[in-house]
C-alpha positions as CSV (number, residue, x, y, z in Angstrom):
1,X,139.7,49.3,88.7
2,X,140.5,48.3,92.5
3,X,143.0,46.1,91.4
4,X,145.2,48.4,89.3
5,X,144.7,51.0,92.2
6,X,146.1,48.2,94.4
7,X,149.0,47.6,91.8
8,X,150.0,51.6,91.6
9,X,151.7,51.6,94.7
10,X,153.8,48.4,93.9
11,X,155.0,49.4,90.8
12,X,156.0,53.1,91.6
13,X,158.3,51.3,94.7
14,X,159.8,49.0,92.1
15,X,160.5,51.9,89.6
16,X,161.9,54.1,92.9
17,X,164.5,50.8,93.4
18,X,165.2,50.2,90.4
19,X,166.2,54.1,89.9
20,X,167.8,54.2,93.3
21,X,170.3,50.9,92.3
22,X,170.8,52.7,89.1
23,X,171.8,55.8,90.5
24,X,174.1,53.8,93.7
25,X,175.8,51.5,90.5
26,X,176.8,55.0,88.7
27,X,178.1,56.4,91.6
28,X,180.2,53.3,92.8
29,X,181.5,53.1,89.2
30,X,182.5,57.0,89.2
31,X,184.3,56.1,92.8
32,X,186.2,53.2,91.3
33,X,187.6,55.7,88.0
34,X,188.9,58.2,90.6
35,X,190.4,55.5,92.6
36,X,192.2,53.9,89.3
37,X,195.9,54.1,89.3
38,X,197.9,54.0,86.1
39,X,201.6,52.3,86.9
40,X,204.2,52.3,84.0
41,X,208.1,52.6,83.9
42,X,211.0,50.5,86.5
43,X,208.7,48.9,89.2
44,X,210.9,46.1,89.8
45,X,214.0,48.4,90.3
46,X,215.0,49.2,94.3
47,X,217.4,52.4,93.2
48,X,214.8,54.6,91.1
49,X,212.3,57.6,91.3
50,X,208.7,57.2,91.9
51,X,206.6,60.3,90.5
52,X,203.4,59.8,91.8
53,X,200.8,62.0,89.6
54,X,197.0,63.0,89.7
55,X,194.9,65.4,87.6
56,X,193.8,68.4,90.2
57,X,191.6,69.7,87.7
58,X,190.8,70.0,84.3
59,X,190.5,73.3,82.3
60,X,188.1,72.3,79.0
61,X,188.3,76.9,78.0
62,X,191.9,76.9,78.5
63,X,192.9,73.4,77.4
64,X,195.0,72.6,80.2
65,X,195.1,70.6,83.6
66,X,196.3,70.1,86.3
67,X,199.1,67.8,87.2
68,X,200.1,67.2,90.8
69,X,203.7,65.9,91.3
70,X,205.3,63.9,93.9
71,X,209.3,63.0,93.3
72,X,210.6,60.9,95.8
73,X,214.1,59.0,95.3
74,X,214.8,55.3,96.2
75,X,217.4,53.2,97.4
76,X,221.3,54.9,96.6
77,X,219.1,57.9,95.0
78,X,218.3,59.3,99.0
79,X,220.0,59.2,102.2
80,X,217.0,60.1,104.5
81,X,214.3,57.7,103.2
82,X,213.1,59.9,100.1
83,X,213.3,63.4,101.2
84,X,215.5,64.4,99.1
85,X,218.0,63.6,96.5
86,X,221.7,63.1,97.1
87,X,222.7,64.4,93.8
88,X,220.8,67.3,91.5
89,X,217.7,65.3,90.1
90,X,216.3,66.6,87.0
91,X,213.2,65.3,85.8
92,X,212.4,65.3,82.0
93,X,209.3,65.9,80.8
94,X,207.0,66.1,77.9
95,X,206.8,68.7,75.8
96,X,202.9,69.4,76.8
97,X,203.7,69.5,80.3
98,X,206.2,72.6,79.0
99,X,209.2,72.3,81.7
100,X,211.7,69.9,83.3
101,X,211.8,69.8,86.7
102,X,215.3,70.8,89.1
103,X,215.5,69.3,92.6
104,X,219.1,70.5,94.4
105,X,221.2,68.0,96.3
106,X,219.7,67.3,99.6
107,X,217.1,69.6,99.8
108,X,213.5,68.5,100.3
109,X,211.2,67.8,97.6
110,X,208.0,69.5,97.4
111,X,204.9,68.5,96.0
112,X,204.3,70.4,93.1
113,X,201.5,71.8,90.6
114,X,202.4,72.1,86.8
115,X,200.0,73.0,84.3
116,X,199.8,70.4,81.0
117,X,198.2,71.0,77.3
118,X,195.4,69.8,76.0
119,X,194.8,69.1,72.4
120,X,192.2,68.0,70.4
121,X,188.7,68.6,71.0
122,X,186.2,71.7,71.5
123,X,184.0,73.1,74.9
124,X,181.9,74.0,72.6
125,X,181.2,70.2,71.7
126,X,180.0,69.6,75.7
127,X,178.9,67.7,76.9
128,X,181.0,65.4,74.7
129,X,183.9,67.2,74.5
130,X,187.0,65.0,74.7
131,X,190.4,66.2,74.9
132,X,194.5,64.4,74.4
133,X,197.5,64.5,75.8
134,X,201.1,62.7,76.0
135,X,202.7,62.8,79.4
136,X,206.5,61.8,79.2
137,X,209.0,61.6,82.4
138,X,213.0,60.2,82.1
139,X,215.4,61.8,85.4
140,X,218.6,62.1,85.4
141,X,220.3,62.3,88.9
142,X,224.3,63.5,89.2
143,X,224.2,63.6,85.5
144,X,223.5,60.0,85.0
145,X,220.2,58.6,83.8
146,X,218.1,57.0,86.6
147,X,215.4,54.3,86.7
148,X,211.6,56.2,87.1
149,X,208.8,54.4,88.3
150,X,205.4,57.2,87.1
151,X,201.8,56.4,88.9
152,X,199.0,58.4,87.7
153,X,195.4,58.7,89.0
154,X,192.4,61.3,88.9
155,X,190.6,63.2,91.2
156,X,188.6,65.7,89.2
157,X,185.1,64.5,89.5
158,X,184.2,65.8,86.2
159,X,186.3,64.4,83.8
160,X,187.1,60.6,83.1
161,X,190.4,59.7,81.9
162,X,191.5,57.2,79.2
163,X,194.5,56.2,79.6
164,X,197.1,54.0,78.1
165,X,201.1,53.3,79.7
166,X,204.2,51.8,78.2
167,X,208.1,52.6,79.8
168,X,211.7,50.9,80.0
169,X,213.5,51.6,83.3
170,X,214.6,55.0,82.0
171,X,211.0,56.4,80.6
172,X,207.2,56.6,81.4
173,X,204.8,57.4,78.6
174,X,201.3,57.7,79.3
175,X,198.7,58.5,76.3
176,X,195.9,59.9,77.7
177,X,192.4,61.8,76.8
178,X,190.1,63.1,79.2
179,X,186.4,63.3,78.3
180,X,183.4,64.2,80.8
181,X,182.6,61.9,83.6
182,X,179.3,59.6,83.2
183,X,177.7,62.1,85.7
184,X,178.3,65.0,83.8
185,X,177.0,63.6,80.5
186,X,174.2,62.7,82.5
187,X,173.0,65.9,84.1
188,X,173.5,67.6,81.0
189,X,170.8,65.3,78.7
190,X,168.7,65.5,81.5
191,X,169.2,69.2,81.4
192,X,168.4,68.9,77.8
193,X,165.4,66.8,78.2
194,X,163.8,69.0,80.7
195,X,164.2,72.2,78.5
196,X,162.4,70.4,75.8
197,X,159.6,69.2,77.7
198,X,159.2,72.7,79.4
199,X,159.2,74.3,75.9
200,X,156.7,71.8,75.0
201,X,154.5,72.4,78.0
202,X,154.3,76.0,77.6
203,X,153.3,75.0,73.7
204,X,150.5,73.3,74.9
205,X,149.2,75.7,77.4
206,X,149.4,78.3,74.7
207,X,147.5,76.1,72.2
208,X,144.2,75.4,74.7
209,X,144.8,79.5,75.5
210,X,144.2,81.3,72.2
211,X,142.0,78.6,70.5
212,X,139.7,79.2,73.9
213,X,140.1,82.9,73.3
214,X,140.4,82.9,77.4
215,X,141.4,86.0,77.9
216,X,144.4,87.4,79.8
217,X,144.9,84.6,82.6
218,X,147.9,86.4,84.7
219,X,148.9,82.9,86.6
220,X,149.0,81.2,83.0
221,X,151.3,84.5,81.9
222,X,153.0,84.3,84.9
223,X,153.9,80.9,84.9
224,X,155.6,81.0,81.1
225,X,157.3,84.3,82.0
226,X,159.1,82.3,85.0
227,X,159.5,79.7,82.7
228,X,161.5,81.9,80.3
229,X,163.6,83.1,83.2
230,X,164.5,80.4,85.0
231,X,165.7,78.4,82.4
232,X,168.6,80.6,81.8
233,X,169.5,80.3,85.4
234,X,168.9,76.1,85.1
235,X,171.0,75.9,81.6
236,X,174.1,78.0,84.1
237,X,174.2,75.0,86.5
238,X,175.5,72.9,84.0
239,X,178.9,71.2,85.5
240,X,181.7,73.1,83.8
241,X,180.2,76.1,83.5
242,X,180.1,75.8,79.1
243,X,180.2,78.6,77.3
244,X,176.9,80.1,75.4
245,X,177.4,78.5,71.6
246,X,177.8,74.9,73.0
247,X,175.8,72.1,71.8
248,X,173.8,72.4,74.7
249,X,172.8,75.2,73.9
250,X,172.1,74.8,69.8
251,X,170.6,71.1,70.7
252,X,167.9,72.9,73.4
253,X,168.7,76.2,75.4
254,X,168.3,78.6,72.9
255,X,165.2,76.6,71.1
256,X,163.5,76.1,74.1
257,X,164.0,79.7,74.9
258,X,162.9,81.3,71.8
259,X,159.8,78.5,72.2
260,X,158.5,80.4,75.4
261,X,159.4,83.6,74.1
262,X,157.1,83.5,71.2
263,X,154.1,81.6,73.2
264,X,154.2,84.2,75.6
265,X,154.2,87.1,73.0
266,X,151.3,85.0,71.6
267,X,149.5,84.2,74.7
268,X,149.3,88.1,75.8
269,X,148.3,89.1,72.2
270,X,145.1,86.8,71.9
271,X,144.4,87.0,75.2
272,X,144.6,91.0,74.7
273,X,142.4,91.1,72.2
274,X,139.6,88.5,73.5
275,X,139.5,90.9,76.2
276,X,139.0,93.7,74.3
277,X,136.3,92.1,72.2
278,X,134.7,89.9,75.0
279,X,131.6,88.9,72.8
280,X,133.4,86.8,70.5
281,X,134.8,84.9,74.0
282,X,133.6,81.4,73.1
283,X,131.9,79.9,76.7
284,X,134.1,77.0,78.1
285,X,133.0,75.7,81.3
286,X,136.4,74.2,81.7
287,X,137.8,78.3,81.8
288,X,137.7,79.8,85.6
289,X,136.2,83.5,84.6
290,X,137.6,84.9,87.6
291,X,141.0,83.4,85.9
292,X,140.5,85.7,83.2
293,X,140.8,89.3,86.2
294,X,138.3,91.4,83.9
């Protein structure tokens, strides 16, 4: 018995490493997907137009995101090192980002927010929804087709990005769906997990509570009323905020809920009646009577 006390202590430290590297090997792999660039089009060309491009955000309810632009012209395109074009640049676009682009002759180029569909996919499936989209850019400068050169990275922490890039020195096509980071689908199994074994807890304590005929205990009510309560406010820190009808919600939420609901309606009923007929109170040492606040 002394030796598997002495052995407790070492194995709980091993587990706590092995968690900790676990964790630190998520998180450096979540780093390295936001700092993933995506290169397609005329990278070899000197006279072209980088777009440099980066998901803001991502809006699962309203199936869009975010796309942040940059435009700046190269070579013959500028004549103050990519401020601005020398001729009216228009940049062609996809139809899911919804709208070409128009950049005036020497004036400077902004960076610039444009929202882009989604298709494909359903919140309500989180937290495995996964959603598509084509992102297509061609410019034209004076008229005349120009070489484009299209970079595109991520930097919304909850979404990881698939994506796949082909272009010729006048196009950039990117193929891309965007489905919940590792971290996300992380959080939200251990969310499920936990409302399970809650439910489950509050089963048990319900079980030993009527078949003891125990009485009203107030703590024991107490502590599956808060139960109840608190897991709607746990299931509303889910990361991206899903609606009420997701699978979260039909896998453990609403079962767990209606679990601690009915124990509790069935933890006051027995316990009311036990105290109204205290004679048929079975003795159990392992019942506190002052627990019981007849």
């Amino acid at each position: 018995m002394t030796r598997r006390k002495r052995l407790v202590l070492p194995i709980a430290a091993a587990a706590a490493a092995a968690a900790i590297g676990v964790g630190v090997w998520i998180q450096v792999g979540e780093r390295l997907d936001l700092e993933t660039t995506h290169v397609a089009g005329a990278s070899d060309r000197a006279d072209r137009i980088d777009i440099d491009t980066a998901i803001q955000r991502v809006d699962a309810a309203a199936r869009e995101l975010t796309l942040r632009l940059r435009v700046t012209p190269r070579g013959r395109l500028t004549d103050d090192g990519g401020l601005s074009p020398t001729a009216e640049l228009i940049l062609l676009t996809s139809p899911d980002i919804r709208q070409d682009l128009v950049f005036e002759a020497d004036a400077r180029i902004t960076t610039i927010d444009v929202p882009v569909a989604l298709t494909g996919g359903s919140i309500t499936d989180y937290p495995f929804d996964k959603y598509s989209s084509n992102l297509e850019f061609a410019a034209q400068q004076g008229g005349q087709p120009v070489p484009v050169r299209v970079s595109l990275s991520n930097s919304d922490a909850l979404f990881h990005p698939t994506v796949e890039g082909e272009g010729t020195d006048d196009a950039a096509i990117f193929e891309m769906s965007v489905s919940r980071s590792n971290s996300v689908l992380i959080f939200a199994i251990f969310m499920m997990a936990a409302m399970w074994a809650l439910a489950i807890a509050v089963l048990i304590g319900t079980r030993f509570l009527t078949s003891q005929r125990a009485g009203l205990v107030w703590a024991a009510l107490g502590w599956m009323a808060a139960t109840l309560f608190a897991l709607a406010a746990f299931r509303n820190t889910a990361p991206g905020s899903p609606p009420i009808g997701s699978l979260l919600d039909y896998v453990a939420f609403l079962w767990a809920e209606a679990i601690i609901a009915i124990c509790l309606i069935t933890t006051a009923v027995a316990g009311a009646r036990a105290e109204a007929h205290p004679e048929q109170t079975s003795a159990d040492p392992h019942i506190d009577s002052d627990a019981t606040n007849r």
